[in-house]
C-alpha positions in Angstrom: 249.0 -183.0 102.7 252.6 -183.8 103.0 254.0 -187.5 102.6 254.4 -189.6 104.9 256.8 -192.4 105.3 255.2 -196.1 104.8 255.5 -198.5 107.6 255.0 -201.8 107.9 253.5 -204.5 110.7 253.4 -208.0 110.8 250.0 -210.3 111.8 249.8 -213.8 111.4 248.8 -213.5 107.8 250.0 -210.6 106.4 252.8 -207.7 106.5 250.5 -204.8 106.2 251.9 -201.6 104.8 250.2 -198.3 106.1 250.9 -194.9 107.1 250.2 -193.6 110.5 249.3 -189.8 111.1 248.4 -187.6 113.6 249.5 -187.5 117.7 250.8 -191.1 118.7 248.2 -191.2 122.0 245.7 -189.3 119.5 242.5 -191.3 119.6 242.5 -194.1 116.8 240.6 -194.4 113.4 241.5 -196.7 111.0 240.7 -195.9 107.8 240.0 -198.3 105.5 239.9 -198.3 101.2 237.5 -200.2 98.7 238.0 -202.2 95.4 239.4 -200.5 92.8 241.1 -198.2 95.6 244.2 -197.8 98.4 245.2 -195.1 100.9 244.8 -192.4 98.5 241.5 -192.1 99.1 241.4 -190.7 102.5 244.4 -187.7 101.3 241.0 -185.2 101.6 240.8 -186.4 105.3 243.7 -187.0 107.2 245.2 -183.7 107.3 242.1 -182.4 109.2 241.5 -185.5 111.7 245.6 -185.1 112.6 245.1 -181.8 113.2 242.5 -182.7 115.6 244.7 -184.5 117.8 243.1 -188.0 115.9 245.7 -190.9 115.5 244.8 -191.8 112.1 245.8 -195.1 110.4 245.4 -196.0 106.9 246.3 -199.2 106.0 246.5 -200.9 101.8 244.4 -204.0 102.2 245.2 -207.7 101.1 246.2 -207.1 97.7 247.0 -203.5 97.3 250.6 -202.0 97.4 252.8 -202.7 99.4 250.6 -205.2 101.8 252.0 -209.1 101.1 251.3 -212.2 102.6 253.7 -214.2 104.7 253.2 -217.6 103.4 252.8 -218.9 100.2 250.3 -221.4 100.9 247.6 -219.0 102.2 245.0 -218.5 99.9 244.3 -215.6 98.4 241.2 -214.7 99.5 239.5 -211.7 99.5 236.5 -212.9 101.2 234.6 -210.6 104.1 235.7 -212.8 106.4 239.5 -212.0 105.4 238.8 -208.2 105.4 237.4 -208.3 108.9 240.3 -210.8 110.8 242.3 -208.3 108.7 241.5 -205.5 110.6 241.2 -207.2 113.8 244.3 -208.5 113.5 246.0 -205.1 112.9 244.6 -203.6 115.8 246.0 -206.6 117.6 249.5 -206.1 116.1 249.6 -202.0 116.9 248.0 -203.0 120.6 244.8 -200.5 119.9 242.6 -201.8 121.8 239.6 -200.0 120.7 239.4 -197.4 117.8 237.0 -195.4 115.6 236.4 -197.2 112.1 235.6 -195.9 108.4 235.3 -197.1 105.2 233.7 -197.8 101.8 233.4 -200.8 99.5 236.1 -203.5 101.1 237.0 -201.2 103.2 233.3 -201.0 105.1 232.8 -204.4 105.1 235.7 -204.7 106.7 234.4 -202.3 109.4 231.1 -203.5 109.4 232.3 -207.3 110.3 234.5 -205.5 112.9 232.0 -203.6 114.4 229.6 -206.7 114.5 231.8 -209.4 115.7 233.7 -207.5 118.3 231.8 -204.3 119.0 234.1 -204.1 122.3 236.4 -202.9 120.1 235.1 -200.1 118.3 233.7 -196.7 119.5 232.1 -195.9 116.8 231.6 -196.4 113.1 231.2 -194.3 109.8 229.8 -196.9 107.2 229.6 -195.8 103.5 227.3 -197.5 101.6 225.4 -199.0 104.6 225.1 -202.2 106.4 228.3 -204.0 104.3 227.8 -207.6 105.5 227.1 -209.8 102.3 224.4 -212.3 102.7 225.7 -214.9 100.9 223.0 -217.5 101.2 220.7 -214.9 99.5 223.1 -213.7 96.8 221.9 -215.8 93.8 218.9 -214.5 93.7 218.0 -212.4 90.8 217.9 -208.8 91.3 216.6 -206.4 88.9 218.1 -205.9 84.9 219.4 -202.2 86.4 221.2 -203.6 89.0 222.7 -206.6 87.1 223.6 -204.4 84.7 225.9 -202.5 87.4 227.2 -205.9 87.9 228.9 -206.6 84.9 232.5 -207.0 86.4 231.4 -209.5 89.1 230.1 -211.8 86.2 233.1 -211.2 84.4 235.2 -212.0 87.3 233.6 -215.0 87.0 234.9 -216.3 84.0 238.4 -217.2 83.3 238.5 -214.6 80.5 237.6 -211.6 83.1 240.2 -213.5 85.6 243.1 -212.9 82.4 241.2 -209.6 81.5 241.8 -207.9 85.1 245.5 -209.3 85.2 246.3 -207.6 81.3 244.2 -204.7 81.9 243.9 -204.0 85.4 244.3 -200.5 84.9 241.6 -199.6 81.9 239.4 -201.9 83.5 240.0 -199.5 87.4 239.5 -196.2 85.5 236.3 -197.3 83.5 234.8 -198.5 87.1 235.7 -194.8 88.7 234.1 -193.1 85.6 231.3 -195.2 85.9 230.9 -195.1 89.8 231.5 -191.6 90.0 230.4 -190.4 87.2 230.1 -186.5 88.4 234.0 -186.6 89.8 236.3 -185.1 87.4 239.4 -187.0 88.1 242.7 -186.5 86.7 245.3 -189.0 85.3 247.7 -188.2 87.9 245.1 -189.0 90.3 244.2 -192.0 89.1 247.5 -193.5 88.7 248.4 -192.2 92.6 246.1 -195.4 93.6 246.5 -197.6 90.3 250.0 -198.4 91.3 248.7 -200.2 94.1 246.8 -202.2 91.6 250.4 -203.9 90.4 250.4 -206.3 93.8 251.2 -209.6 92.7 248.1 -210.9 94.6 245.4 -208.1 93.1 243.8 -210.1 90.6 243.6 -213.2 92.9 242.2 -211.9 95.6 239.8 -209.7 93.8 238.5 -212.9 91.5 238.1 -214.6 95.1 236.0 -212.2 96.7 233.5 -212.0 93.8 233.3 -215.3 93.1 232.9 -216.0 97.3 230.1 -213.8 97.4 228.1 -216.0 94.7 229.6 -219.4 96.2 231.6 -220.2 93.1 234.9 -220.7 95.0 235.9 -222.0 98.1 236.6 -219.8 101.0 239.7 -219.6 103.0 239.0 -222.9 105.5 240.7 -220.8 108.7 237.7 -218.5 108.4 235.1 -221.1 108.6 233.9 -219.5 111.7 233.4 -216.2 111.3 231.8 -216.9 108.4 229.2 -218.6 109.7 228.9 -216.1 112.5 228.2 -213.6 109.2 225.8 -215.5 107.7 223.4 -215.0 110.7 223.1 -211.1 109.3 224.5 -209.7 113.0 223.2 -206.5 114.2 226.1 -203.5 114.6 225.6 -202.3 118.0 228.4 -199.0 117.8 227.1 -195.8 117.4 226.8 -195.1 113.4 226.4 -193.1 110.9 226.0 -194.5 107.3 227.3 -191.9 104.4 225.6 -192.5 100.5 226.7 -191.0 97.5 223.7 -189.5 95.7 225.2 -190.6 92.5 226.5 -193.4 93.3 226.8 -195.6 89.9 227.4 -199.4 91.3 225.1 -198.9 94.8 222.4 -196.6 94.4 221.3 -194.8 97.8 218.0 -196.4 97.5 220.3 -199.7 98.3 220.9 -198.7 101.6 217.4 -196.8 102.4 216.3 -200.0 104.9 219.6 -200.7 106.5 218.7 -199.3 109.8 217.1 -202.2 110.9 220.7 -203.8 110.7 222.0 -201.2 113.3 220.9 -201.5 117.2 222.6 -198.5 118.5 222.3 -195.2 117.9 222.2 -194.5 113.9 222.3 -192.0 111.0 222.1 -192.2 107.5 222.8 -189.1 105.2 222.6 -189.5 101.5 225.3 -186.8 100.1 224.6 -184.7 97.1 226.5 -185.1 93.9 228.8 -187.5 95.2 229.3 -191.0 93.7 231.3 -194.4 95.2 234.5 -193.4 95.9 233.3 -190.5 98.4 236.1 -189.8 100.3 237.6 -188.4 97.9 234.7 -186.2 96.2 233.1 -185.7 100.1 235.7 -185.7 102.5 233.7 -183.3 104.1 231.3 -185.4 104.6 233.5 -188.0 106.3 234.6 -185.7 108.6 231.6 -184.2 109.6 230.5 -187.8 110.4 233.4 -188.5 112.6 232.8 -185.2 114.3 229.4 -186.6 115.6 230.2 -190.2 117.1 231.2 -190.3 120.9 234.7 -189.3 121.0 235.5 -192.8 123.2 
């Protein structure tokens, strides 16, 4: 796939760096990255949705790359809430009305609150992982050792050693989290360090110690997303068509995670678990993303 120049758009909050591919009045998909991720993910998938006349936009999220805030003062939060009037908000600022959304990790909840909160604005919705919303009110409750165990870094984000541990070794503590999520994708260093770049953002470890310690209601959220907040905590339905993509070997998330998600989804669904694949599955299933595509309404 050949490189494409970076560019750069303004929202109230952020300067968002992204790059654009594809026919300008090309129907829109945003793509959208997970935690430890950027853009480089979706290098298996852009090259075919361009050539299929697709307007495809892939944007670094708060606290990857290029992306920066505007002010200061805003807190660096990398709440759902964020994610979500993140992505609304660019939408907003390129006057897209209405697009096609994907994405994994961060990058599906971000989607996910989207496609719940304003469903007027999205035609449809590939979801990996499943229904992304956190329920937050429900989060302290124990879960099985297995799944704690797959944990670990949240609870270590927790603690003010993990918060200097993440800043000193953001890097050996990325690639042990893609070997461990994906443990059947043979990644290379150059490979990794394509995304890990993205992990030198001033506001990486911030944002990331935010959003896992959100999620358990250790620290505050950002007080300008109040609202949609509590419009999340009511679990909303996602009423665009879907189709939900799980990574057999998915190492953090295991498929059997997302095996009752469908009553989260009112419209039309679909939910394929993918062979062999682990967490960061557009990149070892591309395929599989756009096969998904290929099957929502095309507006």
């Amino acid at each position: 796939m050949p490189e494409m120049a970076m560019k750069t758009i303004r929202t109230p909050v952020l300067e968002i760096a992204y790059e654009e591919h594809g026919p300008a009045d090309g129907r829109p998909v945003f793509l959208m990255h997970g935690f430890p991720d950027d853009i480089r993910c979706w290098d298996g998938v852009v090259g075919s949705l361009a050539a299929q006349g697709w307007r495809v936009i892939v944007p670094w999220l708060r606290g990857y790359g290029p992306t920066r805030f505007l002010d200061p003062a805003t807190p660096r939060s990398g709440q759902q809430a964020a994610l979500g009037a993140d992505l609304l908000a660019l939408m907003d600022a390129l006057a897209i009305p209405r697009a096609h959304l994907a994405g994994y990790d961060w990058g599906g909840r971000a989607c996910c609150v989207t496609a719940a909160l304003w469903p007027e604005r999205v035609a449809g919705l590939v979801s990996i992982g499943g229904y992304n919303i956190q329920n937050i009110a429900r989060a302290n409750r124990p879960a099985p050792a297995a799944q704690e165990a797959r944990y670990w870094y949240q609870w270590y984000l927790h603690t003010e050693r993990g918060q200097a541990g993440l800043e000193a070794n953001r890097r050996d503590i990325c690639r042990l989290l893609w070997r461990l999520w994906s443990p059947n994708w043979a990644f290379d260093d150059a490979t990794f360090e394509r995304t890990a770049v993205s992990f030198d953002n001033p506001d990486f470890v911030a944002v990331s110690v935010q959003s896992y310690r959100h999620r358990y209601g250790a620290a505050p959220g950002d007080p300008a997303l109040d609202e949609i907040e509590a419009r999340l905590a009511i679990q909303p339905a996602i009423s665009v068509p879907t189709v939900v993509l799980h990574g057999e070997a998915d190492g953090v998330s295991p498929p059997a995670d997302s095996a009752g998600h469908a009553r989260f989804f009112s419209g039309p669904y679909v939910r394929r678990v993918i062979p062999v694949a682990g967490h960061f599955l557009p990149q070892e299933a591309p395929g599989a993303v756009l096969a998904a595509l290929a099957e929502l309404p095309s507006s």
